[in-house]
C-alpha positions in Angstrom: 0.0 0.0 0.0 3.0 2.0 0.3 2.5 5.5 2.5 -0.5 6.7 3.2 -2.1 9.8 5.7 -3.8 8.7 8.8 -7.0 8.6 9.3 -7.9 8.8 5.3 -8.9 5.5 3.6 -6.8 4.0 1.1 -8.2 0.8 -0.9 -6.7 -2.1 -3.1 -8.3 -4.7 -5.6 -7.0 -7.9 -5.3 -7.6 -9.9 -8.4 -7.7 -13.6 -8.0 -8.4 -16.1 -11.0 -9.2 -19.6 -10.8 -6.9 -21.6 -13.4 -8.4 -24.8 -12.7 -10.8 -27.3 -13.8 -13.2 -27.3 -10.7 -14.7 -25.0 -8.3 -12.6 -23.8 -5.3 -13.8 -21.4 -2.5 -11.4 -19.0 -0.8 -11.5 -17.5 2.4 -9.3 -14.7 4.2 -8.2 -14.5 7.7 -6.3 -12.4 9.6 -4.3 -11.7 12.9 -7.3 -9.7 15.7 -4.6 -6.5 15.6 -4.6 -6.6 11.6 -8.0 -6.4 11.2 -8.6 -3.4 13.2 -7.1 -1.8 10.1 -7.9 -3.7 7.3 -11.0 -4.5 6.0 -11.8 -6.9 3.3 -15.1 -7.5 0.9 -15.8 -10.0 0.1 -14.0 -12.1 2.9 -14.7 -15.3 0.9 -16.4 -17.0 -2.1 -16.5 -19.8 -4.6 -14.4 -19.0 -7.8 -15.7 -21.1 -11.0 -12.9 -23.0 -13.3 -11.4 -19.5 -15.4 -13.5 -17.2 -13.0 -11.9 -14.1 -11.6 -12.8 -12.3 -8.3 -11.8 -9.0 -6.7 -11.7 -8.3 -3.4 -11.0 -4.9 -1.9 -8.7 -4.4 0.8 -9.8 -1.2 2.9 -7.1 0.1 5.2 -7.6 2.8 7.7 -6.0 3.9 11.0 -6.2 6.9 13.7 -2.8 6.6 14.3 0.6 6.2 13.1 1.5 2.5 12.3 4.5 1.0 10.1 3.7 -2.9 8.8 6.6 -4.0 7.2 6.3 -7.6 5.2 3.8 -8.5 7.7 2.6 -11.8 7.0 -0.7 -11.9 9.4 -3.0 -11.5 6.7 -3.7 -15.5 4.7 -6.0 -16.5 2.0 -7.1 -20.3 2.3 -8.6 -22.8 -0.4 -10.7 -25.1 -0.2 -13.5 -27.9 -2.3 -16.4 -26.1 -1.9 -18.4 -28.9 -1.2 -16.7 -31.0 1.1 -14.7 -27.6 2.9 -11.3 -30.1 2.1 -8.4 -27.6 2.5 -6.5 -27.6 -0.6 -3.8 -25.1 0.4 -3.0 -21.5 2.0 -0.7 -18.7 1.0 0.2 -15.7 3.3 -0.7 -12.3 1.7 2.5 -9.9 2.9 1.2 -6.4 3.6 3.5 -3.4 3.5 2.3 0.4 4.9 3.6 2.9 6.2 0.8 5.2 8.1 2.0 8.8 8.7 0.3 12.1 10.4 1.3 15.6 8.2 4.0 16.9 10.5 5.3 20.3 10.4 7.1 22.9 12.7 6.4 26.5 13.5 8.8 28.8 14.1 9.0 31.0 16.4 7.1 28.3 18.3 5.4 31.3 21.1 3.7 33.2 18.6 5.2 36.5 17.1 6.0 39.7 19.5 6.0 43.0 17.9 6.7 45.0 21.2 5.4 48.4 21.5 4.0 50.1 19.0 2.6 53.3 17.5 -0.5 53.3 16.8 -1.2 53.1 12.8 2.3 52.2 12.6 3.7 49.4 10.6 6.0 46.8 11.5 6.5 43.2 10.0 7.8 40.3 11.8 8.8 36.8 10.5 7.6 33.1 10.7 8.6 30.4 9.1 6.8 27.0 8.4 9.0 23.9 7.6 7.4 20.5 6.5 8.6 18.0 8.6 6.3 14.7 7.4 6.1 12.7 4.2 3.3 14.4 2.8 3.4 17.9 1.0 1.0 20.7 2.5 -0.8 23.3 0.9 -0.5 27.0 2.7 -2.7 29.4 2.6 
């Protein structure tokens, strides 16, 4: 999924095909902690022989989180009609989860002293990106 802000949903098809002769149902399951961040529709279903499926993956967090490779996330097949396993593969996931960071400085506000009144004076800030993401002033 690569890096993605916080709190905003980023989705993924995953396409599977079944190259077979016969039917095969699939089913995904998942880690407790990996599923409070990553949703998926359908969770299973039967593929027919040459049938393709896609499932979306949803992933969406309220706070930072890194998942490198993480391997908690597996799709299992089976004979539809006698639920015979016929094999499992793990499904790595890699994302990085960041907030827009960014520093202010002076960081306690601007002081322009005494002044005159209609005079003019100009102080200076300065806003630095400090996060992944690039943000828009205005």
């Amino acid at each position: 999924l690569g890096t993605v802000k916080v709190a905003l949903p980023t989705t993924q098809a995953i396409q599977l095909l079944n190259r077979g002769k016969y039917d095969v149902a699939f089913n995904f399951k998942m880690a407790k902690k990996l599923s409070e961040v990553i949703k998926l529709s359908p969770m299973d279903g039967v593929l027919k022989p040459k049938d393709k499926a896609s499932v979306e993956l949803l992933f969406s967090t309220k706070k930072e989180i890194v998942l490198n490779n993480n391997q908690e996330l597996d799709i299992h097949f089976s004979e539809p009609r006698t639920n015979e396993q016929i094999g499992a593969a793990p499904m790595p996931i890699s994302v990085k989860a960041f907030f827009n960071k960014y520093l202010l400085t002076p960081a306690h506000g601007i002081n322009f002293g005494p002044c005159l009144f209609n005079a003019k004076k100009t102080a200076t800030f300065e806003i630095t990106n400090q996060g992944p993401f690039e943000i828009q002033y205005r």
